[in-house]
C-alpha positions in Angstrom: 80.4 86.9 124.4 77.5 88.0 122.1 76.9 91.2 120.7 73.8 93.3 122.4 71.7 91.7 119.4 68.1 91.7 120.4 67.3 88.2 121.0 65.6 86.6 118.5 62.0 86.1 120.0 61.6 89.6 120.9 63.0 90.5 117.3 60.3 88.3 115.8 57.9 90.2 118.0 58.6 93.2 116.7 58.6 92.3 112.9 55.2 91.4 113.4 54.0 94.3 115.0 55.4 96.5 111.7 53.8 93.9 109.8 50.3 94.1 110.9 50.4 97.8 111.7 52.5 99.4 109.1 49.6 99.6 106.6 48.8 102.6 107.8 48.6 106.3 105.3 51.8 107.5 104.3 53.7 109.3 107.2 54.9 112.7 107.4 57.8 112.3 109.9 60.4 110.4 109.5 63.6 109.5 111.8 66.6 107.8 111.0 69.8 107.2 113.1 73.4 107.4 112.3 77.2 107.1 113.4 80.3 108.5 112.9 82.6 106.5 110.5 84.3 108.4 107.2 81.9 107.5 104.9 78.7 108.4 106.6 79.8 111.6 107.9 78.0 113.1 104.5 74.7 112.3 106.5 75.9 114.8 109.4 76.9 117.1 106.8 73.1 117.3 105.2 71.5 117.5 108.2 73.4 120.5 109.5 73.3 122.0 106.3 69.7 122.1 105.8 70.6 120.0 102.7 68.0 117.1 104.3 64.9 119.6 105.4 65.6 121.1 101.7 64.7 117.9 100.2 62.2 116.9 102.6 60.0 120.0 101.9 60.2 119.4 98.5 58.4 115.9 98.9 56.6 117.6 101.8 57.6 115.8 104.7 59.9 116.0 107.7 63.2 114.3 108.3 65.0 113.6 111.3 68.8 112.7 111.6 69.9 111.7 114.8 73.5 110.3 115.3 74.2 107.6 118.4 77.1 106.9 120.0 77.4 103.2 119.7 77.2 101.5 116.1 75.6 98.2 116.6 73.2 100.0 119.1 71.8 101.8 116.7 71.3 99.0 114.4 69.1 97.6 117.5 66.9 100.3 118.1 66.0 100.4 114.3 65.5 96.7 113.9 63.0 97.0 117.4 61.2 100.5 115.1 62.0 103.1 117.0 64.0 104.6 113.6 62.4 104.3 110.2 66.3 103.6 109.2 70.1 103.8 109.7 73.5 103.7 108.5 75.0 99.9 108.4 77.3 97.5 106.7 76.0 94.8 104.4 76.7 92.2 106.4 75.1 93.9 109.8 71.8 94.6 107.5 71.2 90.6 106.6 72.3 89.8 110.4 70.4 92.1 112.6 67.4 93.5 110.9 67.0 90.9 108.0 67.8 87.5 110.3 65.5 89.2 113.2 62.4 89.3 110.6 62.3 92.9 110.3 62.1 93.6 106.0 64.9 95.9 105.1 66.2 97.5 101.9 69.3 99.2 101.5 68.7 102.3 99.7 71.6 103.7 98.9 75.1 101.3 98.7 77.0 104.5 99.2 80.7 103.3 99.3 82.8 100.5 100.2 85.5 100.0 102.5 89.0 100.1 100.3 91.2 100.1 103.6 89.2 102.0 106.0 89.0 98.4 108.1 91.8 96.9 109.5 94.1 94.5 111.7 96.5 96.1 113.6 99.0 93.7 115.8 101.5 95.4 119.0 104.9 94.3 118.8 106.8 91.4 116.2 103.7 90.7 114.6 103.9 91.3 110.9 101.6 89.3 109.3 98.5 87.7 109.8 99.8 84.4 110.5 101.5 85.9 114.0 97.6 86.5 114.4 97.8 82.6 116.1 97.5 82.3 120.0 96.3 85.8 120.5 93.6 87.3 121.4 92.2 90.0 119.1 89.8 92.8 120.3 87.0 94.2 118.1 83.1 93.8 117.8 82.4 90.4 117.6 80.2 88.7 114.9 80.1 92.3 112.7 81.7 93.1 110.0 85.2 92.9 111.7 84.7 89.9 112.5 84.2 89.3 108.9 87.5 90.8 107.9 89.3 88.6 110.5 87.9 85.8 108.8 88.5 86.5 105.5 92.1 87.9 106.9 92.8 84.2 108.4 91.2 82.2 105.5 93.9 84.1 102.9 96.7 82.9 105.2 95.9 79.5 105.8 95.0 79.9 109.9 92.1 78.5 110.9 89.8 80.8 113.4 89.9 78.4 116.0 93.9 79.4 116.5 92.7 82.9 117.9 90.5 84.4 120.1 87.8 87.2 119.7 86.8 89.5 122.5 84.1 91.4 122.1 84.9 95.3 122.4 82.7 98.0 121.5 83.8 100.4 118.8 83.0 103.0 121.4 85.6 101.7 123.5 88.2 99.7 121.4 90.8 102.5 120.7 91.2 102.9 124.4 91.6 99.3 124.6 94.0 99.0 122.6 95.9 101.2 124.7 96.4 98.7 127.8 98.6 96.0 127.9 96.4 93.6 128.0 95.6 93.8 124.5 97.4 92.3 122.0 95.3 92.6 118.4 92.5 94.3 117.3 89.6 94.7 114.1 88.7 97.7 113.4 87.5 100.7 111.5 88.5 104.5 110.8 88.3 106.3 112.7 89.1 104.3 115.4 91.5 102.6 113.0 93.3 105.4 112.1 94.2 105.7 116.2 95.9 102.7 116.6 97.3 102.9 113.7 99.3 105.5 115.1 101.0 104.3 117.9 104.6 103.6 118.1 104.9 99.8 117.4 102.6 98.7 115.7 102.0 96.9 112.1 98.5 96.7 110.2 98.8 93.3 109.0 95.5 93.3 106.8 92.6 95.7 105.5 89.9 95.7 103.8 91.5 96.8 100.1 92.4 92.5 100.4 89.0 92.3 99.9 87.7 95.1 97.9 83.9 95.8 97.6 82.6 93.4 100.0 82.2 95.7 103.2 79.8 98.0 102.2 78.4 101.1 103.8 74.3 101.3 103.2 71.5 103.6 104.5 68.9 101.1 105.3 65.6 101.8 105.7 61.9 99.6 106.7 61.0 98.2 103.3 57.5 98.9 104.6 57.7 102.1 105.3 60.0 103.0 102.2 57.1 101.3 100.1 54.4 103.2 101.6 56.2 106.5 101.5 58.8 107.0 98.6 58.7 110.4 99.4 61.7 109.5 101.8 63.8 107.5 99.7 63.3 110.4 96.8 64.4 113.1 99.4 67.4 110.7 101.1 69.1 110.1 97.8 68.4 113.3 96.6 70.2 115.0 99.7 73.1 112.2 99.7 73.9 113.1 95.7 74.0 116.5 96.5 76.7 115.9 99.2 78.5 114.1 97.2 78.8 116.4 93.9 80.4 119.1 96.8 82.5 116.7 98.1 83.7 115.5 94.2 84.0 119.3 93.9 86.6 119.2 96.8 84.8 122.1 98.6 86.7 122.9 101.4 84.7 124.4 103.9 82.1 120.7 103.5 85.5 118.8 104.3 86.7 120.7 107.0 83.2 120.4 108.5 83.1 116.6 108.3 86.8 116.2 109.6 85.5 118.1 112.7 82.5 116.3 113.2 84.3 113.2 113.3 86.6 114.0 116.2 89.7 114.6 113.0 91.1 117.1 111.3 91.1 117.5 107.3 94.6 115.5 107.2 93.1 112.9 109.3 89.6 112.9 107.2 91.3 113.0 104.1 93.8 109.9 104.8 89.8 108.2 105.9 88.5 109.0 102.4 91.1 107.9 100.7 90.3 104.0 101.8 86.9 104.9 101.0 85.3 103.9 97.7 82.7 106.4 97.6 80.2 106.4 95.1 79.9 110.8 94.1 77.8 110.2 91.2 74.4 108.3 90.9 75.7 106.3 87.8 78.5 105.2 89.9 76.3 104.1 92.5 74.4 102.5 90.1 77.0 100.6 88.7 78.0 98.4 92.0 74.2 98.4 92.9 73.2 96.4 89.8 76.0 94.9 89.2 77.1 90.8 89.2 79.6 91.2 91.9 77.1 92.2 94.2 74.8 89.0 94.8 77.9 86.9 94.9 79.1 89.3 97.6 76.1 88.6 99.8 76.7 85.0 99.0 79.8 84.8 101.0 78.6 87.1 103.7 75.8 85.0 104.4 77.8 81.6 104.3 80.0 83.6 106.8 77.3 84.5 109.0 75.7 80.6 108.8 78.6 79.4 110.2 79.2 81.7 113.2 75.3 81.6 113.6 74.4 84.8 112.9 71.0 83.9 110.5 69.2 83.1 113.6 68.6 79.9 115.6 66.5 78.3 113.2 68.4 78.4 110.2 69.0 75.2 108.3 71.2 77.1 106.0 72.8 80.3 104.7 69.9 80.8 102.5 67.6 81.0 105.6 67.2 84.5 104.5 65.9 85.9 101.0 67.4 88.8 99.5 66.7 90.6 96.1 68.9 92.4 93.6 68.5 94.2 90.7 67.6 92.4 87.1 65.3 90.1 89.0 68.1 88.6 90.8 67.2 86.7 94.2 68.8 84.1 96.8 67.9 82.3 100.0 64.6 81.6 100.8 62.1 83.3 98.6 59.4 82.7 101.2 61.6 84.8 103.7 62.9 87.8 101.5 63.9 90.3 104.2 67.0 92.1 102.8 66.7 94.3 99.3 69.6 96.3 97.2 66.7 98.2 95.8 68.8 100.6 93.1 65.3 102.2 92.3 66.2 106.0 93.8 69.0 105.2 92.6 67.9 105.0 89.1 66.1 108.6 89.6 68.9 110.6 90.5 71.0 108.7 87.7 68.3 109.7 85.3 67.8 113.4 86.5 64.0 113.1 87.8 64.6 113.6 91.6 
């Protein structure tokens, strides 16, 4: 079973409709879509803070936040332009957005996942390799998937020795509670519940893999070029969280453990597999840095082979992306996916 990925006609449909009518004046209002997972929670914070309107009025526009219950669902909607952008993995963003045809920059590469994704096995299993003849729950073709793979590949089992079903993160932590599930993917803070139940083992996370499941907000390369307004007043209200966070306020944690359905133990243990980036220079560092465009390598070799780049692709550089220093790969004719450390760059250098 398939994820609820627009097909691939009607995604094309829409990328040409942004493309021929996205010339228009720079916009006011802006809205952008969300969900909950440890290191996006900073987005709730700023909204419901005022930190976001703060910095909108600044650049003299309006920005909406709206969070949605179901992670790849949101990815959807923006990719068909009902949001202007949204909260994503790397690997979703060239899969969805980028493979449909839709021209997508991540904007800010805010953290990556150091053990806040994970395999988590009922019973004897102990190690990945016990992974063989079952069937492991999570959402298929994302960025657990991914994990799986990589999980399997460092242990010498081929993914043809298990079997995925599809879950929805919505839904997976309950699943995991019948007996008819054996093995699941997943991430906090859904992974931090099954983590917790009596008899189990987490046989593999993502710290195996450090700095190749990354958290972005993504946003319409189109409409970020035509109003940098919004990716001034984004990064400037993200930093912002972040030096209170780095400053261990309190009252800001408490507020994001609650929003997340935790409580500061719980959210705490969830930042702590989180590489987040507090500072612009950090940020700055992974964003133009050499690992990153061999990163992308992988995950689009990864997402060739399972079929992810679309029906039509001869290869996994069916789609373009850009880096920083002038670095590209894929198909320059098809550039659809940018790490754009431009904003970046501003609050680094003090002129947000």
């Amino acid at each position: 079973m398939r994820l609820p990925r627009l097909p691939s006609l009607l995604a094309a449909g829409f990328a040409a409709l942004l493309s021929c009518c996205a010339h228009a004046a720079p916009k006011q209002q802006f809205n952008l879509c969300w969900t909950i997972y440890a290191g996006w929670m900073p987005w709730e914070y700023a909204q419901s803070q005022g930190i976001i309107d703060k910095w909108a009025k600044k650049y003299g526009i309006e920005i909406k936040l709206v969070q949605l219950n179901d992670y790849v669902e949101s990815i959807n909607q923006y990719t068909a332009g009902q949001f202007d952008g949204c909260t994503m993995t790397n690997m979703d963003a060239l899969t969805i957005p980028a493979a449909g045809g839709v021209d997508s920059t991540a904007l800010l590469v805010s953290d990556f996942s150091n053990g806040n994704d994970g395999i988590v096995i009922k019973g004897a299993g102990k190690a990945v390799a016990d992974l063989k003849g079952m069937n492991v729950n999570l959402v298929e073709l994302s960025v657990s998937h991914y994990l799986l793979a990589r999980a399997l590949d460092q242990a010498g089992v081929s993914e043809r020795d298990v079997k995925t079903v599809n879950t929805s993160d919505a839904d997976i932590a309950a699943a995991f509670d019948t007996d008819q599930v054996q093995a699941v993917t997943t991430w906090n803070p859904m992974l931090a519940d099954v983590k917790a139940k009596p008899g189990v083992s987490e046989v593999f996370d993502s710290s195996k893999v450090p700095g190749e499941i990354m958290d972005m907000m993504v946003v319409n390369s189109r409409v970020l070029a035509d109003n940098p307004a919004l990716g001034k007043a984004l990064t400037g209200a993200w930093f912002e969280v972040m030096a209170t966070m780095a400053a261990h306020d309190p009252a800001a944690l408490e507020h994001m453990a609650k929003a997340s359905g935790t409580d500061l133990a719980g959210y705490q243990a969830q930042l702590a597999t989180t590489k987040l980036f507090y500072t612009p220079a950090e940020a700055l560092a992974f964003a133009t840095s050499a690992q990153l465009p061999a990163t992308m390598a992988k995950v689009a070799q990864f997402s060739y082979q399972h079929g992810l780049l679309g029906d039509g692709a001869k290869s996994a550089n069916a789609v373009g992306m850009r880096f920083a220093h002038g670095v590209s790969s894929g198909d320059p004719s098809n550039v659809k996916l940018r790490f754009d450390p431009t904003y970046v760059q501003m609050a680094a250098d003090g002129k947000l």
